[in-house]
C-alpha positions as CSV (number, residue, x, y, z in Angstrom):
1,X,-2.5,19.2,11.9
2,X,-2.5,20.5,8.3
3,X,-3.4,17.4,6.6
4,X,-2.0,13.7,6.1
5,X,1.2,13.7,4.5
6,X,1.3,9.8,3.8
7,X,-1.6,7.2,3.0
8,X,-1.1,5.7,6.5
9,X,-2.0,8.9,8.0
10,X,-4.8,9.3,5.5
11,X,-6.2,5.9,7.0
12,X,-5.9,6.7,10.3
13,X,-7.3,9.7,10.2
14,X,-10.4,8.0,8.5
15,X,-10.8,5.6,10.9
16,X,-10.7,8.2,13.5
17,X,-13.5,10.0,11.3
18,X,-15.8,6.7,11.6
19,X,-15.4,6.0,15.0
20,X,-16.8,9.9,15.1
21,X,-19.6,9.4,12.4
22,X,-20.6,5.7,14.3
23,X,-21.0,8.1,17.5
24,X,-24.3,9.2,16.8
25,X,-27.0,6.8,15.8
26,X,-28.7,9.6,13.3
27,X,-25.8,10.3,12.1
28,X,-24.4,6.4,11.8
29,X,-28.1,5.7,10.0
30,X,-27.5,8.3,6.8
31,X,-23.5,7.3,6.4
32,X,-25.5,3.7,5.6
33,X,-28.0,4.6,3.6
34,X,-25.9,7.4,1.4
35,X,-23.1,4.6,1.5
36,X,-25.2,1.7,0.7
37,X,-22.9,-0.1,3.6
38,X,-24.5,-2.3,6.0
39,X,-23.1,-2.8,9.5
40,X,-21.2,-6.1,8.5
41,X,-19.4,-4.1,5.6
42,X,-18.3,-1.7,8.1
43,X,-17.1,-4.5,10.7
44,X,-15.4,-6.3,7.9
45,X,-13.7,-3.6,6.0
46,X,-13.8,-0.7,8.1
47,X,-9.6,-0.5,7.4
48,X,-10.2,-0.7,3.9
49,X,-9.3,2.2,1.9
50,X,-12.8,2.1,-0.3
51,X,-14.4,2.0,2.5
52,X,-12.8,4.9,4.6
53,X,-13.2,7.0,1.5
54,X,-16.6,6.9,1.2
55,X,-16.7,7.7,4.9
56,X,-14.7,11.0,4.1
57,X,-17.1,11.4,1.9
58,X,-20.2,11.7,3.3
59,X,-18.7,14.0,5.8
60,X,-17.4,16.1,3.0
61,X,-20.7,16.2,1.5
62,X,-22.4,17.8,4.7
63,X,-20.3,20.4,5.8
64,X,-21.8,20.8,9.6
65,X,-20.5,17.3,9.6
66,X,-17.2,17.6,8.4
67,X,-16.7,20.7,10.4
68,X,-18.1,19.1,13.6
69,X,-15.7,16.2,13.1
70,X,-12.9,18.1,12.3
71,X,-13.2,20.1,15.6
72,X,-13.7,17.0,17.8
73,X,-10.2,15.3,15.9
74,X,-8.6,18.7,16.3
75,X,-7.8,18.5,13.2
76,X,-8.7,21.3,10.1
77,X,-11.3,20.4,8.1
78,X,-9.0,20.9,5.0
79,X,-7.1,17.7,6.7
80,X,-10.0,15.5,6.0
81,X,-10.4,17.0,2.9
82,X,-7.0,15.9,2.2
83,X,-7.0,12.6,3.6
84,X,-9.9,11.4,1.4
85,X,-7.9,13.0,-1.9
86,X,-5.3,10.0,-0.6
87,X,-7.0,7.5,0.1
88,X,-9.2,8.5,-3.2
89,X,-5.8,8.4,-5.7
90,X,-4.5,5.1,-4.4
């Protein structure tokens, strides 16, 4: 996949990218606490767009991360790259 060409895409790639981050319980704890989100936010508004950014995010802001992510999706790491660029410009 080179990248989401459409916001809906861009969101379900996201999502796809939390269920990933949420995997891992050290990994869940620092997406909260560089987020500021609490588990409720994330069981409220985990489809929100705000909120799927800032997961995109913090993956893009620790490459191992991102690049671990990416490889699980099977997805480039440019895609999620470019799926928080949409979800950031809407």
């Amino acid at each position: 996949m080179a990248g989401p060409d459409t916001i809906d895409d861009a969101e379900a790639l996201a999502l796809h990218a939390l269920v990933w981050t949420l995997e891992d319980q050290g990994r869940a704890e620092r997406l909260l606490a560089m987020t500021g989100l609490t588990p409720a936010d994330l069981r409220a508004r985990a489809g929100d767009r705000a909120v799927l950014a800032a997961v995109l995010g913090f993956l893009a802001a620790h490459e191992p991360d991102l690049i671990a992510c990416a490889d699980t999706l099977d997805v480039r790491p440019e895609a999620l790259a470019r799926a928080l660029t949409l979800l950031e410009i809407r």
